[in-house]
Structure formats: structure tokens, C-alpha cells
C-alpha positions in Angstrom: 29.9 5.4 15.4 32.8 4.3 13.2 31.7 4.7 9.5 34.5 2.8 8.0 33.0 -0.1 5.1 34.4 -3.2 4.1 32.8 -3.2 0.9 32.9 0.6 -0.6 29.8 1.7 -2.1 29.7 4.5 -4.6 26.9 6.4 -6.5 27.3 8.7 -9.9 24.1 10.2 -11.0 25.3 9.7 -14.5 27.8 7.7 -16.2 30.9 7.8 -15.2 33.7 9.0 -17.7 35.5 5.2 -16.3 34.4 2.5 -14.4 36.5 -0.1 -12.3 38.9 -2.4 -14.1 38.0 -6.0 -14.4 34.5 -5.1 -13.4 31.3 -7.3 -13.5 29.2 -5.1 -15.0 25.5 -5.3 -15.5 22.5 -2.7 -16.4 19.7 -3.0 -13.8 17.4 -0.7 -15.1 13.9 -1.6 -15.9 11.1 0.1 -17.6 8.7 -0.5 -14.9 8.8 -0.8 -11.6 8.5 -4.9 -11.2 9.3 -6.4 -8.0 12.9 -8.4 -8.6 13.2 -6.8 -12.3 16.4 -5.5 -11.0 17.9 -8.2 -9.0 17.0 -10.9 -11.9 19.9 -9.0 -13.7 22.2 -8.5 -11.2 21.7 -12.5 -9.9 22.4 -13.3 -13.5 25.8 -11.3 -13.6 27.0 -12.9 -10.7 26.2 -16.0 -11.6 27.8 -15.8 -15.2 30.4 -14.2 -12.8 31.0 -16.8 -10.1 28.7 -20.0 -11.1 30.3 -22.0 -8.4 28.9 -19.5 -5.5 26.1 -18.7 -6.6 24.2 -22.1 -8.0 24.9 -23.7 -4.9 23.1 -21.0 -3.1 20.1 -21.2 -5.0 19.8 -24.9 -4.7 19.8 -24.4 -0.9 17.4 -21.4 -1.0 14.7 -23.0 -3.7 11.9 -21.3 -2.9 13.2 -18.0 -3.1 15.1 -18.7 -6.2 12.0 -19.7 -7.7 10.5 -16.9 -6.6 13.2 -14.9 -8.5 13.0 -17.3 -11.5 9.5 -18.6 -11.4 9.8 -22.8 -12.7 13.9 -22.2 -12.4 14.4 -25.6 -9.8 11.7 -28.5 -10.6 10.2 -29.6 -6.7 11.0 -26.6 -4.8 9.0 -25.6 -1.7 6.4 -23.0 -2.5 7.8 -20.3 -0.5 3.8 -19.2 0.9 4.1 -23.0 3.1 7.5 -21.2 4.5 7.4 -17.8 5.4 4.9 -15.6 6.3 3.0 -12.6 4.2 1.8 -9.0 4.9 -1.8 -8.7 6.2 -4.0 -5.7 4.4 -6.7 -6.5 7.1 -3.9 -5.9 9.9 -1.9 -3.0 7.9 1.2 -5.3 8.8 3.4 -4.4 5.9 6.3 -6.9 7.3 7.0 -9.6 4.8 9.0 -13.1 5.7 8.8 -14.2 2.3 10.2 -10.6 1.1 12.9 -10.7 3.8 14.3 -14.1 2.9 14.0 -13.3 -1.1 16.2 -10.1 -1.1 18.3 -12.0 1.8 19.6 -14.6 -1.0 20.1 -11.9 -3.4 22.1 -9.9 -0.8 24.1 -13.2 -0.3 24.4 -13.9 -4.3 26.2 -10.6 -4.3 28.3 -10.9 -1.1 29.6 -14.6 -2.3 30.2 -13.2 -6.0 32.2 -10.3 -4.7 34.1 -12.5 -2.2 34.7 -15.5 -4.4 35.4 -13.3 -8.0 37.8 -10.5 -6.5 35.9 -8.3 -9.0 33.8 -5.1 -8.7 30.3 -4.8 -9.5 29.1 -1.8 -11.5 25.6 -1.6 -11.9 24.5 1.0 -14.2 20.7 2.0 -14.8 20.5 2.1 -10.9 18.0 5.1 -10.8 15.5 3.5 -13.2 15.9 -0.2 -10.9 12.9 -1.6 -8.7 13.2 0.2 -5.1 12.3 -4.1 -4.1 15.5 -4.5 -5.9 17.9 -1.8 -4.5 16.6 -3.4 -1.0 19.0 -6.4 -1.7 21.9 -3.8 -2.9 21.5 -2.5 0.6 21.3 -5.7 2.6 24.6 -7.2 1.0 26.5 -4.0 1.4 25.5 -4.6 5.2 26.3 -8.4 5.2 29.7 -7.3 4.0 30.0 -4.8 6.6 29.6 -7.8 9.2 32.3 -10.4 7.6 34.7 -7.5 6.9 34.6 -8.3 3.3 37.0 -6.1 0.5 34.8 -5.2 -2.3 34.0 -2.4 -4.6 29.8 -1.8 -5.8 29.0 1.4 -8.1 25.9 2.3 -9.1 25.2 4.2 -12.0 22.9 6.6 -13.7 21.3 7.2 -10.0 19.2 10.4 -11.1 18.0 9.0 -14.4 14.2 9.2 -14.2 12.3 6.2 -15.4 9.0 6.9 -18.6 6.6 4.7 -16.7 6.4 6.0 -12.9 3.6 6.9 -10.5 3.5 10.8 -10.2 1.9 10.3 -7.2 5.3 8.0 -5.4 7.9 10.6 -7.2 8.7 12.7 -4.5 9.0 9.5 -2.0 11.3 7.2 -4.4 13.6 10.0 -4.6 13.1 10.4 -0.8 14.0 6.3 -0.7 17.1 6.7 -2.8 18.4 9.3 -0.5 17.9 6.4 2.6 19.2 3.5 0.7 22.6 5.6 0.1 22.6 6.4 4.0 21.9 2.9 4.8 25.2 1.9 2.3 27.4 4.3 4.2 27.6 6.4 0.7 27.4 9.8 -0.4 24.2 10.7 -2.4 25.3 12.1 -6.2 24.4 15.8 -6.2 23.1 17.3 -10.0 19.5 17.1 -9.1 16.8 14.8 -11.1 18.3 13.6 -14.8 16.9 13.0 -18.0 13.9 10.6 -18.1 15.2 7.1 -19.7 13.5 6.2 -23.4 14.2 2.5 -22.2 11.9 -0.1 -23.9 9.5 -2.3 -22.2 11.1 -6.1 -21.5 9.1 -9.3 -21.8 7.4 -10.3 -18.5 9.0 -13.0 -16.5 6.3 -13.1 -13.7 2.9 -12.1 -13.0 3.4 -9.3 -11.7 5.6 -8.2 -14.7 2.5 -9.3 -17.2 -0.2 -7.3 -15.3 1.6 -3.9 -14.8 2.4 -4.0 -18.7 -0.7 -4.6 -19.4 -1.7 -1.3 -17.6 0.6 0.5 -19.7 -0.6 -1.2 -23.2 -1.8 1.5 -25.1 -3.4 -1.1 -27.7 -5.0 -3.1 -24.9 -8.6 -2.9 -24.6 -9.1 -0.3 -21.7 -11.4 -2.6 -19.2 -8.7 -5.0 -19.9 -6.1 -2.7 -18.3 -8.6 -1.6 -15.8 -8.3 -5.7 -14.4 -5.0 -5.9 -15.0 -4.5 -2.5 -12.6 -6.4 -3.9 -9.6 -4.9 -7.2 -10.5 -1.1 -5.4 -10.1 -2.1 -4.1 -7.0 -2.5 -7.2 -5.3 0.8 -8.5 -6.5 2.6 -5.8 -5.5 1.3 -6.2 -2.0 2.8 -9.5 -1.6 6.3 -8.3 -3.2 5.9 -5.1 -0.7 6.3 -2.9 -4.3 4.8 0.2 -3.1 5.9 2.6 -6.2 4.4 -0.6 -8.6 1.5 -0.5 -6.5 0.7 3.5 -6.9 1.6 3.2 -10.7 -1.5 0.3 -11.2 -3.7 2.8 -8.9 -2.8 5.9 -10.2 -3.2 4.3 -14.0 -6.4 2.6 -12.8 -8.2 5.7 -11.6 -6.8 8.0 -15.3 -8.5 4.6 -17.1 -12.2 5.3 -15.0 -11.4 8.9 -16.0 -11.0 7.8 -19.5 -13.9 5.6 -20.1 -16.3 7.9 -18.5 -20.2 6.8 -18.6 -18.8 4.4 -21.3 -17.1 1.8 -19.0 -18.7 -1.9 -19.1 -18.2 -3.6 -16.1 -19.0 -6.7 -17.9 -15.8 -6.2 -20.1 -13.5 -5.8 -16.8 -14.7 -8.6 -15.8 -13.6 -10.4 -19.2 -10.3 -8.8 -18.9 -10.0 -10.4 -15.2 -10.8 -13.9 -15.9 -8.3 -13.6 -18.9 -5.4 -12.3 -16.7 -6.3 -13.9 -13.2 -5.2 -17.4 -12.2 -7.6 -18.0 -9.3 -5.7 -16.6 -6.4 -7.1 -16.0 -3.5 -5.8 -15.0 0.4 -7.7 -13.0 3.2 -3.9 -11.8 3.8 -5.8 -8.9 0.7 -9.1 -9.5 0.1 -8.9 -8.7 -4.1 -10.4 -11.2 -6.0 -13.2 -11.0 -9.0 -16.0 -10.1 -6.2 -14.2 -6.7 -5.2 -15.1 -5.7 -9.2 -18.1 -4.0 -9.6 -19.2 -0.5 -11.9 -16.9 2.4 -11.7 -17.7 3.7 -8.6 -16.5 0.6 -7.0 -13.6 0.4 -8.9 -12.5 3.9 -7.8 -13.0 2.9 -4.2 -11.0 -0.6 -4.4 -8.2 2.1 -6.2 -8.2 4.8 -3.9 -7.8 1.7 -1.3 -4.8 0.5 -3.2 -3.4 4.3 -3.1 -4.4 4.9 1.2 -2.2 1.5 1.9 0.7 2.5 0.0 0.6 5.8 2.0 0.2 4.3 5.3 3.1 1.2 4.3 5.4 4.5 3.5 4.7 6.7 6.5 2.4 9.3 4.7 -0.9 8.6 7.4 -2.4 11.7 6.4 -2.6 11.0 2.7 -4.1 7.7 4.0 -7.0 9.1 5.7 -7.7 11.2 2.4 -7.2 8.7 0.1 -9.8 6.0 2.3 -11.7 9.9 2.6 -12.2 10.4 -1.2 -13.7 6.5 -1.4 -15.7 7.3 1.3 -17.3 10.0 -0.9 -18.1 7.5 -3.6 -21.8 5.3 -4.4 -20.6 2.2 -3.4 -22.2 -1.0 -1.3 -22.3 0.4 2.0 -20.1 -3.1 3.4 -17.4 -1.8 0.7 -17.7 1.6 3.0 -17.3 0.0 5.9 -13.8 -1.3 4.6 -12.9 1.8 4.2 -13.9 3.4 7.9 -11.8 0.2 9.1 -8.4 1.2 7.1 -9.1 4.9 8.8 -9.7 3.5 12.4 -6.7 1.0 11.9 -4.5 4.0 10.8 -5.9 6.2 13.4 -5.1 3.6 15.9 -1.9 1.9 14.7 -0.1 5.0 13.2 -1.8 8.1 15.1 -2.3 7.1 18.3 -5.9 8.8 18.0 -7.7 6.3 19.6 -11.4 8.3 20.2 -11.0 9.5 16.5 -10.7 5.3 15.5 -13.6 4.7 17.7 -15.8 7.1 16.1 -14.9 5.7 12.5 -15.8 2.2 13.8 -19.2 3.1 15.2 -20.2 5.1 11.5 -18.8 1.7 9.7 -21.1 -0.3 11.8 -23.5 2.4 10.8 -23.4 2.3 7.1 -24.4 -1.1 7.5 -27.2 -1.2 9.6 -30.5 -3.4 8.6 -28.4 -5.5 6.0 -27.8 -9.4 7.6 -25.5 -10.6 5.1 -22.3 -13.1 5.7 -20.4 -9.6 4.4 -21.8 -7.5 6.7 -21.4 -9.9 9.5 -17.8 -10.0 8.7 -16.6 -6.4 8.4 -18.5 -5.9 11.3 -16.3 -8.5 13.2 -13.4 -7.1 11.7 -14.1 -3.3 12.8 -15.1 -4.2 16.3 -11.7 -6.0 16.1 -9.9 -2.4 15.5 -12.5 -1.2 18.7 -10.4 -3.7 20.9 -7.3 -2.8 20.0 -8.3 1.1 21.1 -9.7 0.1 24.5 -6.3 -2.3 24.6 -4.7 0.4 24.2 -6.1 2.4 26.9 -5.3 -0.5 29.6 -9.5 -0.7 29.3 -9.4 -4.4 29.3 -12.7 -5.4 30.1 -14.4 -3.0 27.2 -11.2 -4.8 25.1 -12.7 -7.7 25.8 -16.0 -7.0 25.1 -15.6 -6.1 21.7 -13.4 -9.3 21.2 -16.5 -11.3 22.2 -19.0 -9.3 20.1 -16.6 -9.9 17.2 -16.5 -13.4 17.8 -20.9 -14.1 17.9 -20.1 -11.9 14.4 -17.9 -14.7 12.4 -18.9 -17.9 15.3 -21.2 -19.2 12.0 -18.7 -18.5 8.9 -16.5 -20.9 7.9 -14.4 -18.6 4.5 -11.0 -18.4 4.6 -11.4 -14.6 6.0 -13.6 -15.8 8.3 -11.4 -18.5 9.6 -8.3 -16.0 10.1 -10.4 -13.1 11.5 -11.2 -16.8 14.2 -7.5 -17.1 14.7 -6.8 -13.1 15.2 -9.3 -13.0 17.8 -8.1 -16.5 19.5 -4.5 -14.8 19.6 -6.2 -12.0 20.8 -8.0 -13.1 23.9 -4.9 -14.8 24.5 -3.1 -11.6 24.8 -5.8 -9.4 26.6 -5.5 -12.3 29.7 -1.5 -12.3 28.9 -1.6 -8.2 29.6 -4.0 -8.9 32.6 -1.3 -11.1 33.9 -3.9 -14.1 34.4 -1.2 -16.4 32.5 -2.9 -19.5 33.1 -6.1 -18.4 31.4 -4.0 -17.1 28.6 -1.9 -20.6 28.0 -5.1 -22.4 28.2 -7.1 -19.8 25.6 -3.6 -20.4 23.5 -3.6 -23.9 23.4 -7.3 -24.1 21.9 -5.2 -23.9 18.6 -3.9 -27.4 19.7 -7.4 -29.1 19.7 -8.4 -27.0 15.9 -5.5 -29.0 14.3 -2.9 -31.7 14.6 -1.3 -31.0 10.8 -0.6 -27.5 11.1 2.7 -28.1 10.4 6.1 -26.5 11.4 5.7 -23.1 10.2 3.0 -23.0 12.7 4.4 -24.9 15.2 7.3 -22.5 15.5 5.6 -19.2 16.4 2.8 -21.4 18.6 5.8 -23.2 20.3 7.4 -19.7 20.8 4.7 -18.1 22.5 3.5 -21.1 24.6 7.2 -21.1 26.3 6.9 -17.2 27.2 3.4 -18.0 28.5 5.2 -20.9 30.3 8.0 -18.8 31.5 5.6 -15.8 32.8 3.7 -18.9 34.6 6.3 -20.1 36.7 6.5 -23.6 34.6 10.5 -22.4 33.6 11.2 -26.6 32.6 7.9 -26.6 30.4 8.8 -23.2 29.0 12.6 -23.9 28.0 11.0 -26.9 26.2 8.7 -25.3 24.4 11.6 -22.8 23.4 14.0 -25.6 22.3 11.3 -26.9 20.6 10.5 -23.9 18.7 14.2 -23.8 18.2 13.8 -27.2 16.1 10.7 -26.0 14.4 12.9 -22.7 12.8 15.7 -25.2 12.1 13.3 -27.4 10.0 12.3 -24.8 8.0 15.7 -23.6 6.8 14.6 -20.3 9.1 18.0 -19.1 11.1 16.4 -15.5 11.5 13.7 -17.0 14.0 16.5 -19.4 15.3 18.2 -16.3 16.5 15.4 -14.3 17.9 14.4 -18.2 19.9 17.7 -18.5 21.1 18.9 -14.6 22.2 15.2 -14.8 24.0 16.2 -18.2 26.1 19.6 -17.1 27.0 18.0 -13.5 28.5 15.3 -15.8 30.7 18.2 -17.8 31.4 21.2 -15.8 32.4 20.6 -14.4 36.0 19.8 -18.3 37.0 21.6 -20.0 34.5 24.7 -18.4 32.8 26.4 -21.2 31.6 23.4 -22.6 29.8 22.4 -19.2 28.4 26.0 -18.6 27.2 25.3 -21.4 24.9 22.1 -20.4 23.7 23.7 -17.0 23.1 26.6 -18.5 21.0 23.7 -20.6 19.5 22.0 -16.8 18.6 25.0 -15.0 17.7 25.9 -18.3 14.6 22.2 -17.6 13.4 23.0 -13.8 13.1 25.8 -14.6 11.2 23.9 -17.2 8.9 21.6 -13.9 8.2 24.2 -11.7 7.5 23.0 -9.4 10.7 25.5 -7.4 12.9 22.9 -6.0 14.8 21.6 -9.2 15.9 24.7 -10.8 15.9 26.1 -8.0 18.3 23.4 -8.2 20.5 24.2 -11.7 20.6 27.8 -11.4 21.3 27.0 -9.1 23.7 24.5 -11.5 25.7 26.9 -14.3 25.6 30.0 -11.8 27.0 27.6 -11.1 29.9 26.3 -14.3 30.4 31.0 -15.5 30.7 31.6 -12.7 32.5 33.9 -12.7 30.3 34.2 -8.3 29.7 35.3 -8.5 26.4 33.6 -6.5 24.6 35.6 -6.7 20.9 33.8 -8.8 18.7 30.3 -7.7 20.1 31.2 -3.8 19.1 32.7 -4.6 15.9 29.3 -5.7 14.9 27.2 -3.2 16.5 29.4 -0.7 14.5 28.9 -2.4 11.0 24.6 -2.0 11.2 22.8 0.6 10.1 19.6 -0.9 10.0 17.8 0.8 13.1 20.2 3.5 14.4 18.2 4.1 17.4 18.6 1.0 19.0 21.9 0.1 17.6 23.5 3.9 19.4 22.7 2.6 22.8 24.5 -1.1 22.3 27.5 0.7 20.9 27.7 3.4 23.4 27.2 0.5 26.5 30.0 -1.6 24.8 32.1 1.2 24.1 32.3 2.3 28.1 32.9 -1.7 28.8 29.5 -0.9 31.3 27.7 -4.4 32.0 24.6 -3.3 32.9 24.1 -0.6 30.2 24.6 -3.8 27.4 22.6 -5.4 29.8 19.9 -2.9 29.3 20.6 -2.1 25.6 19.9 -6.0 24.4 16.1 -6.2 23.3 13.4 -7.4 25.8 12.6 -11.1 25.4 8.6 -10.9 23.7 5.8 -13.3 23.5 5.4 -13.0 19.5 7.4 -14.6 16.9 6.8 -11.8 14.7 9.2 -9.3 14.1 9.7 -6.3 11.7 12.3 -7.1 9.0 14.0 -4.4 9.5 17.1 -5.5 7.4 15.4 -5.6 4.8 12.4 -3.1 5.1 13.7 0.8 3.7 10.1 2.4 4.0 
């Protein structure tokens, strides 16, 4: 695969003796690891750089500027009614809100670069946010895609920062060394540097406020112990893994610290003074998960098992949900934790008897209690017993537990209730999808239709989405490219081209053996979303579908692209080496299956 970059990406471990003429400069280093506490820097420079590229862009992306620059534009959409968040419940680490946050900061920098002429040199690079880099890496690739000149350096790339997590230091350094391979760049050689004396910065978010406050020396220590579990959750939602393992890591040297002294009372105090009521069964952390210090160290060693299994480590997982295991907690805050093993078992290990066996002792643990909580971990770990027998093609058992999770939550109306409802909904939907009964799996999906008429578009476009494949597996191919098309509309609504694409490349692969002419323009309709996104993956594989769908055999454009991704190598190799021979039916085969779920990993984004 050609490695040749439009945009030339360089790294020093230190600081160089001379840096670019004319350079925008800026230092992105931060004392902790905040989500964004980079990037706010770096968007600033390039504003103060190119003002007339880069406003403009944050008027049309609101709700991710504000989520940059919380209160920046008065009105804006909250980004939560746009884009979708990770599920703890689920271990689904992928993040739509994350994606299209570090997408406009990855434009900011592409549009400064092309509009200014200038370099960018940003120095403190080893002490930046690994959230932040994220968007370093994702412009360098949108560059790749529009052939744009342009120099970045990045400086001071083995400085260590004072406030890390011991625990994450082997895996940020292991991080550093992907995002230089994903920028086409050599990594600096000289080993780890000096750590950084670099002062603590006011906090600009939430986030920012509570992991400061676990580092306050002169804070009361319950206080920090709130504002640890507090950091935690926030760093779920900003997918900031190494912030995340600080606040745990800290949390769990605090319960060390206060010993028999701690007063659960006084955490509490410290909760209400930091929290501002948030709530989401996407993590269940909220002033109920507190408790005395034994349940504190299980909610922490939580925290530490779903960083693991979010970077890849699943047998540090299972030791870290192990060692809570091993503490006196309520037996339903047990429970949680034999779920997050039998998830990881099952979603990671592929040791599907093992899972079982952790969901039968969770069900255990809680055996004579009849509370609502009980009742609903139960529910959720017979959930993770479907998806084993699912798994194993052992539909009926699949189903079984589906059911049995369903008389669980059939009487609870909370908000985890209600999505554990809509999970198992989607669920029986699928199990009769997989059975190939597709009319009994449209009709089970379309029982959302009678919950609500407002659920708005969000939801309309992955319903929509699905309904058409449903439709288009049934036969009903009129009824299914409506559905499409209207799911189409739903993602255009939204300001969402990334699910525009994936809609579009899908109808124009149902459509090309029977229709070609009509595909070719939903092709061209996928391949100007790609390009929206600043995705050559994407927008090859769109390319590519609209060459086949012509006839045309040109192959150029489509190749160009393929060769300018490095987001997932191993389905990129195939496309290149099918376009490269000029071989149809190998592109043919290379483009990605048309699915019956919206979702997708955001792999342009994601570096874990």
C-alpha cells in the first residue's frame, strides 16, 4: 500500500533545536488527562489562525462546539438528542457523540491548514489527552483523502505527564506508538523523558472540575472520594480511558487512606456538592451506587475492569470484576459484577460455558431477595445468557432466556428498566431475523411503532434502517427502499452524513444486480457523504460500488482513497489489492456486507 501523505506528520520526543517557519504554534499539554483539554488549545490556535474557517464551522456543528466550549453558542442542540452514547450495561465502548466531536476538530485543523498555508507545531504533545491526539489523527487522515499540502509536528512526545494513572502507563505509551502508525509517521526513539512540572489549569468542564478535585491535596478526602467515582462516569461518556483509571486508581489509594476512618455520610456530602443530578442507564453511577467503603471499592474496581475490557486487556478485566467479587458488598452489587465477567467472557473471549456459569452464580447471590434491584440485574444477566445460546445457533434456549428476562422488568417502569424493555424488543427481533422467520421479526420490530409516535428522528433513522433490511429480506423490495430513503432523510435531518453513507452504500449493494443505474446513484450519493466525513475508506468503498454498478472499470479515484486509510488495515488490504488487479468481483467481494443495524464502530475515530 502506497505510504505517500499529503499532509506530513512529524514527531520529536523533545524540543526541537528549530521548528517550521511561519508556524502556528501552540502547547497542547495538559496537567491531567481531561477529555478535549488538548484540542480546546489547538481549536483556539486555529481559530486565532484562520477565524474565517473555523467559526463558520462551529456555527454549523453547535453541539459539538459546545461540547468543546460548554455555553460557547446560545441555542445549540444538546448533542445527547443527536448522537448516540456508549452503553456500560452492553460494554459498547462506540461513541457517536465522541465520533462527531473529534470529527470537527479534525476538520478545524484540516480547514486551518488549507486555508492559512501555515504549519502547525504542537508542542507538549506527550503530556495531551489521548481523546485529544484522536482528532490529530483523524485530520491527518482527512488530509490524506483531499490530497491536502500541509506540515503538523508534534513536540515533546516522550515527556511524561505528574498526574497519570500507573496503572494505564504502559498502554498510553502503547497508544502513542498506534496514533504515530495511524499518521503515517515515525515514532521518536530516546525512550520515556522527564516527567513535566506543568501546573494544574482552571477547569473548563465537569469533567475537568471533578478529576482536580481528586488530585486536591487540601480537599477534604470523602470529597475526593465523590469526585473520583464522579470522574469516572464522565470519562465514560468522553471514552477517556487513561482519565478514567487515574479517578479509580486515586479512588481506591483514598479508601486506603482513610482506613476504618472513612464516613460515608461525608462522601455523600462531597457528592451532592459536586453532582448536578445526572442520570442515564447508558452507566448506572449516580448517589445510590455510594455506600461504605467496601462498596466504594467494588463501584472502583468496576471503573478499573471496563477500562481494561474498552482497551483490549480482558484478562485484567476479569481480575479487576474478581477482586470486587471478593469484597462485603449487597449481594445485587455482586451480581453486577458476575454480569461484566459473563459479558466479557462472551463478547471478548468467546467462552460462552464459562459466561454461563457466571450468570447462574449472579442469579445465585441473589436468591430469596424480591427487590425491584434484584429483579432487574436478574433480567439483565439472563440477557448476557441469550446472547451465549445466540451464539451457539441455540435459538430456542436464546429465546427462553429473552422471555424470562422480560416477566423480570414486565412491572418496572425506571429508565434502566425501560431500555433493558427496548434491548430485549430488539432482541427478539433479531433471534426471529437469524431464524429467518422475517415476517415475525418486522412485526416484533414494529411494536416500537405503537410505544411512541414522538420518538423523533434520531430514532426514526436506525428504526427506519432496520425495518427496510427486514423489508428487503421479506421480499417487500418497494416497502424496503422506502424505508431506506426514508432513513436516508432521517440522517439528513440530523446533520448525520456518516449514517447517510452507510444508508446509501447499503441500498446501492441490494440494488445493483437488479438495478444498476439506480444504485449508481445511491453510490455517488454514499461516496459525497464519505467525503463530507473526511473518510477514504468509506468513500473508496463507495467509489468502488458506483464503478461496478457503470461498469464503468475505472478503478482510479476508488484506489486513491483506499490507499489514503489507515483506519482498519484489514479490511482496507483486500479493496486495494481487488482495485489494484482491476478484478470486478474481488471489489465486489471486498465492499462491506449490507447489515440490519445502524450501529457501527467508529473506527475513524476509535484508537483503542
Amino acid at each position: 500500500m502506497s505510504q505517500r501523505s499529503a499532509i506530513a506528520v512529524l514527531v520529536d520526543g523533545g524540543s526541537p533545536a528549530v521548528v517550521p517557519g511561519r508556524s502556528i504554534e501552540v502547547d497542547a499539554g495538559v496537567a491531567l488527562p481531561v477529555a478535549f483539554g488538548g484540542l480546546r488549545k489547538i481549536l483556539r490556535a486555529c481559530e486565532d489562525a484562520a477565524p474565517d474557517a473555523v467559526r463558520p464551522l462551529a456555527l454549523q456543528r453547535p453541539a459539538e462546539w459546545n461540547r468543546l466550549f460548554p455555553g460557547a453558542i446560545q441555542g445549540a442542540p444538546d448533542l445527547t438528542d443527536l448522537a448516540l452514547t456508549p452503553s456500560e450495561r452492553r460494554l459498547h465502548r462506540e461513541s457517536e457523540q465522541m465520533f462527531w466531536v473529534l470529527n470537527l476538530g479534525a476538520r478545524a485543523i484540516v480547514e486551518t491548514l488549507r486555508v492559512s498555508g501555515r504549519p502547525l507545531v504542537i508542542h507538549g504533545a506527550g503530556e495531551c489527552d489521548l481523546v485529544s491526539l484522536r482528532a490529530v489523527m483523524r485530520a491527518a487522515e482527512w488530509g490524506r483523502l483531499e490530497q491536502l499540502e500541509g506540515r503538523i509536528l508534534l513536540t515533546g512526545w516522550n515527556t511524561r505527564r505528574q498526574h497519570y494513572a500507573a496503572f494505564f502507563e504502559q498502554r498510553r505509551r502503547d497508544f502513542l506508538g498506534s496514533l504515530c502508525e495511524r499518521m503515517r509517521t515515525t515514532p521518536p526513539g530516546g525512550g520515556v523523558g522527564p516527567v513535566s512540572g506543568r501546573a494544574l489549569e482552571p477547569a473548563v468542564d465537569l469533567e475537568g472540575r471533578y478529576l482536580g478535585a481528586v488530585v486536591d491535596d487540601d480537599a477534604p478526602l470523602e470529597h475526593r472520594i465523590a469526585a473520583a467515582v464522579l470522574a469516572i462516569r464522565s470519562c465514560f461518556f468522553t471514552t477517556n480511558y487513561e482519565g478514567a483509571m487515574l479517578a479509580a486508581e486515586r479512588g481506591l489509594a483514598l479508601l486506603d487512606a482513610a482506613g476504618t476512618g472513612l464516613s460515608p455520610a461525608r462522601v455523600a456530602e462531597g457528592w451532592d456538592a459536586l453532582d448536578t443530578g445526572f442520570s442515564t442507564p447508558a452507566i448506572e453511577i449516580d448517589k445510590s451506587s455510594l455506600g461504605d467503603a467496601e462498596e466504594l471499592r467494588v463501584l472502583f474496581e468496576r471503573g478499573i475492569g471496563v477500562v481494561h475490557v474498552f482497551t483490549g486487556q480482558h484478562d485484567e478485566a476479569l481480575e479487576a470484576f474478581g477482586r470486587a467479587l471478593e469484597r462485603k458488598a449487597p449481594p445485587e452489587r455482586l451480581a453486577h459484577m458476575r454480569m461484566f465477567r459473563a459479558l466479557t467472557r462472551t463478547k471478548r473471549l468467546a467462552q460462552l460455558p464459562d459466561a454461563r456459569a457466571e450468570v447462574e452464580a449472579g442469579i445465585a447471590l441473589m436468591a430469596g431477595l424480591d427487590t425491584p434491584l434484584r429483579k432487574l440485574h436478574e433480567a439483565w444477566l439472563r440477557n448476557v445468557y441469550a446472547l451465549t445460546y445466540f451464539l451457539e445457533k441455540k435459538l430456542p434456549l436464546a429465546q427462553e432466556q429473552e422471555k424470562l428476562a422480560m416477566r423480570c422488568v414486565g412491572d418496572l417502569h425506571d429508565a434502566s428498566a425501560t431500555h433493558l424493555k427496548i434491548n430485549l424488543i430488539s432482541n427478539a427481533s433479531y433471534l426471529q431475523e437469524t431464524a429467518r422467520n422475517f415476517a415475525e421479526s418486522i412485526a416484533i420490530w414494529r411494536r416500537f411503532e405503537k410505544i411512541s409516535e414522538n420518538w423523533g428522528a434520531n430514532f426514526a433513522k436506525h428504526h427506519r434502517y432496520r425495518l427496510a433490511a427486514l423489508q428487503m429480506a421479506n421480499g417487500e423490495r418497494e416497502a424496503a427502499v422506502a424505508s431506506y430513503t426514508e432513513a436516508f432523510t432521517c440522517a439528513g435531518e440530523l446533520g448525520d452524513p456518516l449514517h447517510q453513507q452507510v444508508i446509501a452504500a447499503d441500498l446501492g449493494l441490494h440494488l445493483l444486480a437488479t438495478e444498476p443505474a439506480t444504485a449508481a446513484q445511491w453510490f455517488s450519493r454514499a461516496a459525497e457523504q464519505a467525503r463530507a466525513i473526511g473518510d477514504p475508506l468509506r468513500a473508496a468503498q463507495s467509489l468502488a460500488g458506483q464503478a461496478l454498478a457503470e461498469g464503468s472499470g475505472d478503478w482510479t479515484e476508488a484506489l486513491r482513497c483506499a490507499q489514503a486509510s489507515t483506519t482498519t488495515p484489514a479490511e482496507t488490504e483486500p479493496l486495494v489489492q481487488a482495485l489494484s488487479r482491476g478484478d470486478a468481483e474481488a471489489v465486489r467481494k471486498a465492499l462491506p456486507r449490507a447489515r440490519s443495524k445502524l450501529n457501527r464502530p467508529f473506527d475513524a475515530v476509535n484508537l483503542y
